[in-house]
C-alpha positions, -999 to +999 in steps of 0.1 A: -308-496+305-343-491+326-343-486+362-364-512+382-399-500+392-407-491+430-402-513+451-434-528+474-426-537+508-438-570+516-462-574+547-447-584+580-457-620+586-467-632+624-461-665+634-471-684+666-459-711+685-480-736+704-472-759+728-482-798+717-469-814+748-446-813+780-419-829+772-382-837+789-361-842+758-359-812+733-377-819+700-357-818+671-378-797+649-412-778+658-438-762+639-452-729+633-482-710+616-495-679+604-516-659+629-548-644+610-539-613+588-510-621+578-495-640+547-505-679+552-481-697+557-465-723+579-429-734+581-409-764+603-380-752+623-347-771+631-349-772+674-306-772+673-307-741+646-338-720+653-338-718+615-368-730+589-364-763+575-388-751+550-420-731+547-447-733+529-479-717+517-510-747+520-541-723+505-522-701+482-506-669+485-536-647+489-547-667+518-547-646+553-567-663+575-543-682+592-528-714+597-524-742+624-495-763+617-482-791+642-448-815+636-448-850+639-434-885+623-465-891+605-447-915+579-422-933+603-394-927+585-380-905+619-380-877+603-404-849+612-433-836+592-454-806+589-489-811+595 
């Protein structure tokens, strides 16, 4: 049996939050983005959780230069997308 190579720590990924709106009611999900340096990627969060719904990388993973991402119901189904 071989014993696995050294391990490579993975880079420390920075996201940001944005306000879209002012808004009374709590959205149900919200999105977030890669500041510029960092791995890019973007991911939607659950507003009841705090948790990722998913995340995903749009311009590969070699891409650092950041990514704006914004949630909305762009296909009216009422559920929330990542833009």
């Amino acid at each position: 049996m071989t014993s696995p190579g050294p391990r490579r720590s993975r880079p420390f990924t920075r996201l940001s939050l944005e306000a879209l709106e002012v808004r009374s009611v709590p959205a149900a999900a919200w999105a977030v983005g890669a500041a510029p340096g960092s791995p890019g990627t973007a991911a939607l969060i659950d507003g009841s959780t705090g948790q990722p719904r998913f995340t995903v990388a749009p311009f590969g993973d070699g891409f650092t230069g950041g990514v704006s991402a914004a949630a909305g119901d762009v296909t009216g189904d009422a559920v929330p997308d990542l833009v």
